[in-house]
C-alpha positions as a LaTeX table, in Angstrom:
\begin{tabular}{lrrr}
\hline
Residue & $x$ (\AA) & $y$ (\AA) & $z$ (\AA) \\
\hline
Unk1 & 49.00 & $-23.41$ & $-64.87$ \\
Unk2 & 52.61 & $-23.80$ & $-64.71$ \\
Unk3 & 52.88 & $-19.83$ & $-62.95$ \\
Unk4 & 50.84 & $-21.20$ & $-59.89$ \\
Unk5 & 52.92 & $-20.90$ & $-57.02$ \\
Unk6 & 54.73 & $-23.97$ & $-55.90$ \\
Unk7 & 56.38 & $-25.77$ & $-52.52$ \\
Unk8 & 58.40 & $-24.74$ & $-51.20$ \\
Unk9 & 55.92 & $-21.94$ & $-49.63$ \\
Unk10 & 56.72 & $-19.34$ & $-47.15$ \\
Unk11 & 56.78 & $-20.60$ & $-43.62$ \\
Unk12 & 54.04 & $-18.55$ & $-42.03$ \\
Unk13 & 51.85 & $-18.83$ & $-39.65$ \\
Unk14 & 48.73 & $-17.00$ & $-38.01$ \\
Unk15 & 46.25 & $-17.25$ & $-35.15$ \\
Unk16 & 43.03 & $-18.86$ & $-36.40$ \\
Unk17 & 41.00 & $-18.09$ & $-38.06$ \\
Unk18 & 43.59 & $-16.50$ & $-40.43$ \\
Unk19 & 43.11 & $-13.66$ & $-42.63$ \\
Unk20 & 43.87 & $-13.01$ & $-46.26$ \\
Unk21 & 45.93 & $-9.84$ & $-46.48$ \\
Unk22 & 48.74 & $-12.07$ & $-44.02$ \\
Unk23 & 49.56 & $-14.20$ & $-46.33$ \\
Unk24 & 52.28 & $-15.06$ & $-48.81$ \\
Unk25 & 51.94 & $-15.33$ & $-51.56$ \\
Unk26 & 47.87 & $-13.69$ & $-52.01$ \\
Unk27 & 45.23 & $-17.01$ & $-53.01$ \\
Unk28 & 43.98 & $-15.97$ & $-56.50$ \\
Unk29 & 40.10 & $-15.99$ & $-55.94$ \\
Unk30 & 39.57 & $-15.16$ & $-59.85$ \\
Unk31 & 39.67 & $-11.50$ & $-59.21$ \\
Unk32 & 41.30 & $-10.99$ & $-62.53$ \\
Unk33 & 40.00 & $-14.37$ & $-64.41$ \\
Unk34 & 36.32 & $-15.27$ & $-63.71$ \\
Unk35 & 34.38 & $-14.52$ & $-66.62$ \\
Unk36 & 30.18 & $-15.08$ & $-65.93$ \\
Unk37 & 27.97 & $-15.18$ & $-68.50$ \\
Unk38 & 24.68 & $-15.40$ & $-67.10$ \\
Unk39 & 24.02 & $-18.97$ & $-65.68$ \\
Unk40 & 22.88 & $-17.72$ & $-62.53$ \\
Unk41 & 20.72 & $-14.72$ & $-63.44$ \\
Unk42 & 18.59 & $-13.43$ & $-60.79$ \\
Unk43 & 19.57 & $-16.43$ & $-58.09$ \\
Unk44 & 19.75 & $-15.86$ & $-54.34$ \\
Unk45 & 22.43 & $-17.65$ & $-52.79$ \\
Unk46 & 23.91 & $-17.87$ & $-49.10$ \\
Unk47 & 27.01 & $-18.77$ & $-48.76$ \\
Unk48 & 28.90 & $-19.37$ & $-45.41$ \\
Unk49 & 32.27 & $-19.04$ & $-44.74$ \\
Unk50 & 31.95 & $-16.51$ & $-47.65$ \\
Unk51 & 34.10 & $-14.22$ & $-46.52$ \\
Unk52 & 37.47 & $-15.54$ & $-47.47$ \\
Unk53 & 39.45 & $-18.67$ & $-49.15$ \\
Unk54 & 37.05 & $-21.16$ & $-51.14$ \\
Unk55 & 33.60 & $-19.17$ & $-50.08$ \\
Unk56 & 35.07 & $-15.52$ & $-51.54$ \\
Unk57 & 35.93 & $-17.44$ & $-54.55$ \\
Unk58 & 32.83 & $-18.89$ & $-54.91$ \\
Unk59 & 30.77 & $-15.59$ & $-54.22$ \\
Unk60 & 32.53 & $-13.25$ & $-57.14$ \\
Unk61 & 32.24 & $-16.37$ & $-59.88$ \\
Unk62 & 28.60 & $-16.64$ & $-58.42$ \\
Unk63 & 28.01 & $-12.85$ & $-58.65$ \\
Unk64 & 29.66 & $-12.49$ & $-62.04$ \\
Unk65 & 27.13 & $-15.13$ & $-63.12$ \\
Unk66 & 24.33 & $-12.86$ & $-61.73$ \\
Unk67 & 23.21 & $-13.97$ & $-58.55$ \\
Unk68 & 22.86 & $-11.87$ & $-54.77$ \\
Unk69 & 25.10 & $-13.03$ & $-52.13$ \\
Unk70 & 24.54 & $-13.54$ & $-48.61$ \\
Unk71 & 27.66 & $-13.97$ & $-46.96$ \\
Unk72 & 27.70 & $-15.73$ & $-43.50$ \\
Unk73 & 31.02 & $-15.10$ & $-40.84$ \\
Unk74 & 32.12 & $-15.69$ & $-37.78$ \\
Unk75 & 34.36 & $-12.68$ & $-36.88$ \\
Unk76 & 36.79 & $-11.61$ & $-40.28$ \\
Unk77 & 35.22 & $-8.41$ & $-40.86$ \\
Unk78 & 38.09 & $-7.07$ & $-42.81$ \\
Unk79 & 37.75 & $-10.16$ & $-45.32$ \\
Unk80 & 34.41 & $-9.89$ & $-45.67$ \\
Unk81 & 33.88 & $-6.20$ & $-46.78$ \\
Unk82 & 36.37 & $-7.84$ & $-49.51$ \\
Unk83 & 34.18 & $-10.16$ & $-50.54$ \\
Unk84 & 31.63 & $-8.03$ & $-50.46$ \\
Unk85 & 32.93 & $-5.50$ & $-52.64$ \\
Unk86 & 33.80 & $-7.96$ & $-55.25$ \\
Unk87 & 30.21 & $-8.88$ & $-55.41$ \\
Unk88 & 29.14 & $-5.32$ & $-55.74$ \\
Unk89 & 31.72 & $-4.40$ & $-58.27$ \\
Unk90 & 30.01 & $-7.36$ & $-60.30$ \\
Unk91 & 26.85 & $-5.26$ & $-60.25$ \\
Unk92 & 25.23 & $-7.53$ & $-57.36$ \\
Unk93 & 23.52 & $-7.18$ & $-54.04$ \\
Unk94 & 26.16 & $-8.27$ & $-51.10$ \\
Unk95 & 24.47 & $-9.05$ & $-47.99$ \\
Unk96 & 27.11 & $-9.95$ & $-44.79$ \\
Unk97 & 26.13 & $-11.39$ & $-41.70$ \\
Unk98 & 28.40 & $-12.12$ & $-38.91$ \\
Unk99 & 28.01 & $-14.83$ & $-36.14$ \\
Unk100 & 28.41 & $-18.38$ & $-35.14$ \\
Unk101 & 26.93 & $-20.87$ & $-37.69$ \\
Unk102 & 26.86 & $-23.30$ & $-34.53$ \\
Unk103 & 24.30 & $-22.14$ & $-32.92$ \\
Unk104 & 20.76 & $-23.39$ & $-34.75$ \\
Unk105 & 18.98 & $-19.46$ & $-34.24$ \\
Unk106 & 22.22 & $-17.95$ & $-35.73$ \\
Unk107 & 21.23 & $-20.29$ & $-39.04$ \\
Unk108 & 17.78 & $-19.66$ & $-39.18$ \\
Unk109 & 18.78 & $-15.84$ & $-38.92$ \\
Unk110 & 20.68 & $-16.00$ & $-41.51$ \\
Unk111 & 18.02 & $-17.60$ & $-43.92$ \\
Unk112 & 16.05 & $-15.49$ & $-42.71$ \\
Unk113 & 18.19 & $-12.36$ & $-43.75$ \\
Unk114 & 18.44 & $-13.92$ & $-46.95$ \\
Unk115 & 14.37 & $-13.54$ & $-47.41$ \\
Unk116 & 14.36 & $-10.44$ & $-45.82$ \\
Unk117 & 17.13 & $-8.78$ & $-48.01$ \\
Unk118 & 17.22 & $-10.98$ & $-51.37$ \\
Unk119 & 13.94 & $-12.00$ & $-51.22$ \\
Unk120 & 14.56 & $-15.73$ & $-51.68$ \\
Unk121 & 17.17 & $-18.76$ & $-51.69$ \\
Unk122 & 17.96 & $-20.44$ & $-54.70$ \\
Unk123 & 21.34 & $-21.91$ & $-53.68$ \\
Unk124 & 22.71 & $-22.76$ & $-50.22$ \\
Unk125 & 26.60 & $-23.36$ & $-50.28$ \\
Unk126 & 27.77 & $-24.97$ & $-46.84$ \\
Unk127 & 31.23 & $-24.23$ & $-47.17$ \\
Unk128 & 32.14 & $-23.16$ & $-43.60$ \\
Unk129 & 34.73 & $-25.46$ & $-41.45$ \\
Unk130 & 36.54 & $-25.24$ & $-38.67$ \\
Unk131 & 39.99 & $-27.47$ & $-38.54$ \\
Unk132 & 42.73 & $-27.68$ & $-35.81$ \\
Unk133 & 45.91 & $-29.91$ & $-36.03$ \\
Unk134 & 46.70 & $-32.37$ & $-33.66$ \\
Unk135 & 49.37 & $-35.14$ & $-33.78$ \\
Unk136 & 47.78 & $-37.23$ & $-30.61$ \\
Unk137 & 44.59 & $-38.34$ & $-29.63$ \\
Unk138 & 44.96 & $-37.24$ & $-25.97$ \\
Unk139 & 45.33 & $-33.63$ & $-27.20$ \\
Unk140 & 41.65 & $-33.55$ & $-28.89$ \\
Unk141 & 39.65 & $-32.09$ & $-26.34$ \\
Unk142 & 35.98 & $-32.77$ & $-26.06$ \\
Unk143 & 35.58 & $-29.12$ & $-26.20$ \\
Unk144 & 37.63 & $-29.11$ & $-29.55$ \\
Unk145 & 35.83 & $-32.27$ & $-30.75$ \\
Unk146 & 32.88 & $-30.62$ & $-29.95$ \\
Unk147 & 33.29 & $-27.55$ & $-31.76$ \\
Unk148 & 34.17 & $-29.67$ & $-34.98$ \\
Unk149 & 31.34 & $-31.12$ & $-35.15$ \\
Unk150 & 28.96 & $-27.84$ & $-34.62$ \\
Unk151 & 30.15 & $-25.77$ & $-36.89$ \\
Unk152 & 30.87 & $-28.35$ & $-39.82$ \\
Unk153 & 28.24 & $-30.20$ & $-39.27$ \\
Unk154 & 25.43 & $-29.23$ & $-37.19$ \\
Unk155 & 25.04 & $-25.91$ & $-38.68$ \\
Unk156 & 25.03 & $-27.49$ & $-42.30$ \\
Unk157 & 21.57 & $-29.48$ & $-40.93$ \\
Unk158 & 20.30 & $-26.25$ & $-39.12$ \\
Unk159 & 20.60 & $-24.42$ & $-42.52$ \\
Unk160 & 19.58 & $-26.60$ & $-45.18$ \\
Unk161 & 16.44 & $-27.38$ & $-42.61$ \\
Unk162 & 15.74 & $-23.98$ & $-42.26$ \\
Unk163 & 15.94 & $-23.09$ & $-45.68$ \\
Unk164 & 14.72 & $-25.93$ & $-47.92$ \\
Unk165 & 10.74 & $-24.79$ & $-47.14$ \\
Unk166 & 11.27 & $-21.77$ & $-48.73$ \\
Unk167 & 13.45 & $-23.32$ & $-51.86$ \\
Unk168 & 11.59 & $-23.86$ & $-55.33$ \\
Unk169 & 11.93 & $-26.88$ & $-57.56$ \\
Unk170 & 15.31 & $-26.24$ & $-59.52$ \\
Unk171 & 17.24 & $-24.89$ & $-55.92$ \\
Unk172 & 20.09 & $-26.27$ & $-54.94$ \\
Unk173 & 22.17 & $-26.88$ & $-51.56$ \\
Unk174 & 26.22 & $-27.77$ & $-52.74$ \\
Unk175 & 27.95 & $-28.90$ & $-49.46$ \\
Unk176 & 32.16 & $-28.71$ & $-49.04$ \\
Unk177 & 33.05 & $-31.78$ & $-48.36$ \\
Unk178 & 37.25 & $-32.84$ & $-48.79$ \\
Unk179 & 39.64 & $-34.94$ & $-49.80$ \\
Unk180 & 39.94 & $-35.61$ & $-46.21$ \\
Unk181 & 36.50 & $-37.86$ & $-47.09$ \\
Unk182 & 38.27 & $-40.67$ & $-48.35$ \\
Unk183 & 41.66 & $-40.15$ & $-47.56$ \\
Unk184 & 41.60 & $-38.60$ & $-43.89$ \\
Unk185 & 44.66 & $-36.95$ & $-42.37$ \\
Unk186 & 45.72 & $-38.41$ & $-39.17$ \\
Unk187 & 46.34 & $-35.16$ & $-37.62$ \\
Unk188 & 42.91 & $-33.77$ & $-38.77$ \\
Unk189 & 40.60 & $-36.29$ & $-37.51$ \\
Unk190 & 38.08 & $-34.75$ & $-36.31$ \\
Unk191 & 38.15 & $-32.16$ & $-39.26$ \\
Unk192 & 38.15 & $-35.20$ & $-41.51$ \\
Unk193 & 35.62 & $-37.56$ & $-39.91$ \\
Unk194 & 33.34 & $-34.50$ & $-40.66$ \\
Unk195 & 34.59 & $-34.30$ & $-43.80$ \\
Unk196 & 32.97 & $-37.53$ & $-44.28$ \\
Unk197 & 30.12 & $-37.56$ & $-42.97$ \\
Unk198 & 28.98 & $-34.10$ & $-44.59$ \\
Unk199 & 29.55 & $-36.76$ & $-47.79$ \\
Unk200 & 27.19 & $-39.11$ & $-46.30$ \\
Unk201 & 24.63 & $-36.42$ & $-45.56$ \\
Unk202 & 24.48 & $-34.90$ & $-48.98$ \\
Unk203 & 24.25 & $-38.48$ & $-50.58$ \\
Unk204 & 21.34 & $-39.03$ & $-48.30$ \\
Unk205 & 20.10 & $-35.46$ & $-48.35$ \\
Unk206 & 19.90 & $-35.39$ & $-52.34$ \\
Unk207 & 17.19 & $-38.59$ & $-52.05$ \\
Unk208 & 15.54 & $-36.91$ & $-49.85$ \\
Unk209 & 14.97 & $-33.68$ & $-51.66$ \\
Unk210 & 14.74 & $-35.49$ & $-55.04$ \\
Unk211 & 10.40 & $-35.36$ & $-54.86$ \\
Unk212 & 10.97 & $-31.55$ & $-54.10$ \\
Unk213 & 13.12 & $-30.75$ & $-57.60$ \\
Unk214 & 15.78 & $-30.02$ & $-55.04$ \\
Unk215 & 19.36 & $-31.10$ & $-55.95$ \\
Unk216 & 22.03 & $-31.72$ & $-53.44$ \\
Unk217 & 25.64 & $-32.47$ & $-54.08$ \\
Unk218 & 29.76 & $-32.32$ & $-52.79$ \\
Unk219 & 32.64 & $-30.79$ & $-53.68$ \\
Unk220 & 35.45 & $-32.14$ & $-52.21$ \\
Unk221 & 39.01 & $-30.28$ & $-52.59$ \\
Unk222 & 42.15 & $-31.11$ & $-52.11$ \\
Unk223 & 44.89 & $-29.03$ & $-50.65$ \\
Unk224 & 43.44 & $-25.25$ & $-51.28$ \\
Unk225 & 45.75 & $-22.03$ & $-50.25$ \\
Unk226 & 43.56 & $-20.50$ & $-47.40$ \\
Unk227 & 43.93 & $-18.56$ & $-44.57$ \\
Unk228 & 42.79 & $-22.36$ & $-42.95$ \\
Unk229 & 46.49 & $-23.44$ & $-43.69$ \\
Unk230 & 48.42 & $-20.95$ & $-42.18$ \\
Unk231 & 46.26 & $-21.16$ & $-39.18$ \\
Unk232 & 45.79 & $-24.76$ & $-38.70$ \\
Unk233 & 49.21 & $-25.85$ & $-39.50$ \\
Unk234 & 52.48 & $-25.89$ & $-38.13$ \\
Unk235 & 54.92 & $-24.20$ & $-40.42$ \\
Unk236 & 56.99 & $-26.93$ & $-41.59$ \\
Unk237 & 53.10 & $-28.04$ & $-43.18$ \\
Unk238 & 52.67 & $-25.09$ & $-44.63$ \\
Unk239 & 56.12 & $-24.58$ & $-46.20$ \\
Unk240 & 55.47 & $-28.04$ & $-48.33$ \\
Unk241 & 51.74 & $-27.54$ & $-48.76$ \\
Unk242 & 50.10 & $-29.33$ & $-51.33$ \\
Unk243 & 53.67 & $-30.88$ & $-52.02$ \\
Unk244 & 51.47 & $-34.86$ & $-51.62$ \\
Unk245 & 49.14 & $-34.12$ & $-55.01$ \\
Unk246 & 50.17 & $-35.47$ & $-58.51$ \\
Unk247 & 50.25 & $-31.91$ & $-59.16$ \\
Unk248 & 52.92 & $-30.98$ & $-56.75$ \\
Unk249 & 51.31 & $-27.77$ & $-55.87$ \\
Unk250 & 48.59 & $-26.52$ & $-53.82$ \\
Unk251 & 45.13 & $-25.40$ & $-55.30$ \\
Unk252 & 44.00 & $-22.04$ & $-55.48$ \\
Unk253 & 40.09 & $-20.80$ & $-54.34$ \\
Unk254 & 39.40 & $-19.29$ & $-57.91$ \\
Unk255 & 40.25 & $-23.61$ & $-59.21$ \\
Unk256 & 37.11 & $-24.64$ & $-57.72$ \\
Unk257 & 34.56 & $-22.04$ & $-58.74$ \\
Unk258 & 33.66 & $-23.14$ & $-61.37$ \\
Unk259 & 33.08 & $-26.81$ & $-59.61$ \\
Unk260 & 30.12 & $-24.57$ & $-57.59$ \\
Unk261 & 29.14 & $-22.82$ & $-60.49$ \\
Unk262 & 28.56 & $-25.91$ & $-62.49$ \\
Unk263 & 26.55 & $-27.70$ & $-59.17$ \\
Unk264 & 24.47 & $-24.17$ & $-59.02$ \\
Unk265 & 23.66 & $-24.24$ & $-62.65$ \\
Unk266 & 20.19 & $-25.33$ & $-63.18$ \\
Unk267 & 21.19 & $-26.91$ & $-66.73$ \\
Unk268 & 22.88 & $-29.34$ & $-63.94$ \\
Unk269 & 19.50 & $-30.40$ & $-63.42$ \\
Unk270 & 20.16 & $-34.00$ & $-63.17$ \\
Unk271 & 23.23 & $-33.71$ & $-61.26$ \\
Unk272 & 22.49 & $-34.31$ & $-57.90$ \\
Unk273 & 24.15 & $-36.58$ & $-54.79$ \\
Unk274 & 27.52 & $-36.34$ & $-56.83$ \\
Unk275 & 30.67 & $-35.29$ & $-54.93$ \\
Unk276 & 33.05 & $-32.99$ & $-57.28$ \\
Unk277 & 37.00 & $-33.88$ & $-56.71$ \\
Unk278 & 38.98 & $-30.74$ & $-57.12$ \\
Unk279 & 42.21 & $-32.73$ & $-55.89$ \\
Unk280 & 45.41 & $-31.78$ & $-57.88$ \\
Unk281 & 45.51 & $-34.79$ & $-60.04$ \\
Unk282 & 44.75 & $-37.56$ & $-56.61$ \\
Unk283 & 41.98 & $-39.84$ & $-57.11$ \\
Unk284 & 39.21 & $-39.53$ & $-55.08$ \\
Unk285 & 37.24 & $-42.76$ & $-54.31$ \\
\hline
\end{tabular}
């Protein structure tokens, strides 16, 4: 993958929650390279944070495998009608819903979109997060430290509780973890300590679900180009992003796909409480 773009990057930098079409160079979501053939025909699957970075990705190589798409947003309408016409040029029902995945009746609307407009849930992919960087502790506000924790964590329990009763034996619930899990960023700590414990929930969730032919499992990336970087980051970060990895070079959404793809599968039927590194060569632990 030698024609993968390469640090130094642009310096660049955007007001969160960052949008696509702003940066330099464009993340490759697969648009021209996933090839499905089949392994999800006829799933339902909601995906938040669908609309852009990781999540897009993940919703074409999921629609060009067959399944509907729910996507779940905050506010990036403009990204999501993307998305969303990926899916549909895949031949695929593309169902958006914006709001705030921290609040617990936001989540069980959106499950409950997902029955009303897909008629189901086969997969749930929490893949949502909100970061911020900070380079002290005193400038963590409990409002910020707060807001961590509800969106990347709390709303992952408020979904997967809301929709596991109506999931059938051979669902499955794939949670993004990070790299941040067992190597965490100073300046991300409160992005990273949920990092971790979404980990710690999916081990525990994926006992938990075992009786009920439910799997649960990780994927945990390493530095992905995102509109997250560019709007998290100071631009000196951003410039040398994904510089740290064995690699040298940061990760693009359409690498992981097929990490999802493989966790959605339900030939994966005995994978479950796994967390997939997609790091760039660094070990994961």
């Amino acid at each position: 993958m030698n024609e993968r773009p390469k640090p130094p990057l642009p310096r660049q930098k955007q007001p969160m929650p960052g949008h696509t079409a702003a940066m330099q160079p464009k993340p490759d979501h697969g648009e021209h390279s996933y090839r499905g053939c089949g392994k999800l025909a006829g799933k339902k699957a909601i995906i938040t944070g669908g609309d852009s970075g990781i999540g897009r990705a993940v919703a074409l190589a999921f629609a060009r495998e067959g399944a509907d798409i729910l996507v779940a947003y905050l506010d990036e309408h403009d990204d999501a009608k993307e998305t969303q016409r990926l899916v549909e040029e895949a031949g695929r029902t593309a169902v958006l819903l914006a709001g705030d995945i921290g609040s617990p009746s936001h989540c069980r609307q959106v499950v409950d979109a997902a029955l009303d407009n897909l008629g189901g849930v086969d997969i749930l992919v929490n893949n949502a997060a909100h970061q911020a960087t900070f380079k002290s502790l005193d400038d963590i506000s409990d409002a910020e430290w707060e807001l961590t924790f509800r969106v990347n964590i709390h709303a992952m329990f408020y979904l997967t509780k809301a929709a596991v009763p109506h999931m059938k034996p051979g669902s499955a619930i794939i949670n993004t973890a990070s790299i941040n899990a067992d190597t965490p960023n100073p300046t991300l700590l409160a992005y990273a300590t949920t990092k971790g414990a979404i980990q710690n929930f999916t081990a525990g969730l994926a006992q938990l679900l075992a009786e009920k032919g439910i799997r649960a499992n990780a994927v945990a990336p390493g530095p992905i180009w995102t509109p997250l970087i560019p709007s998290t980051m100071p631009e000196d970060a951003v410039e040398k992003f994904g510089k740290q990895v064995p690699m040298k070079r940061p990760g693009q959404p359409a690498e992981l796909a097929t990490a999802y793809v493989m966790l959605a599968d339900p030939l994966s039927s005995y994978t479950s409480g796994a967390t997939i590194a997609v790091t760039g060569g660094k070990p994961f632990l």
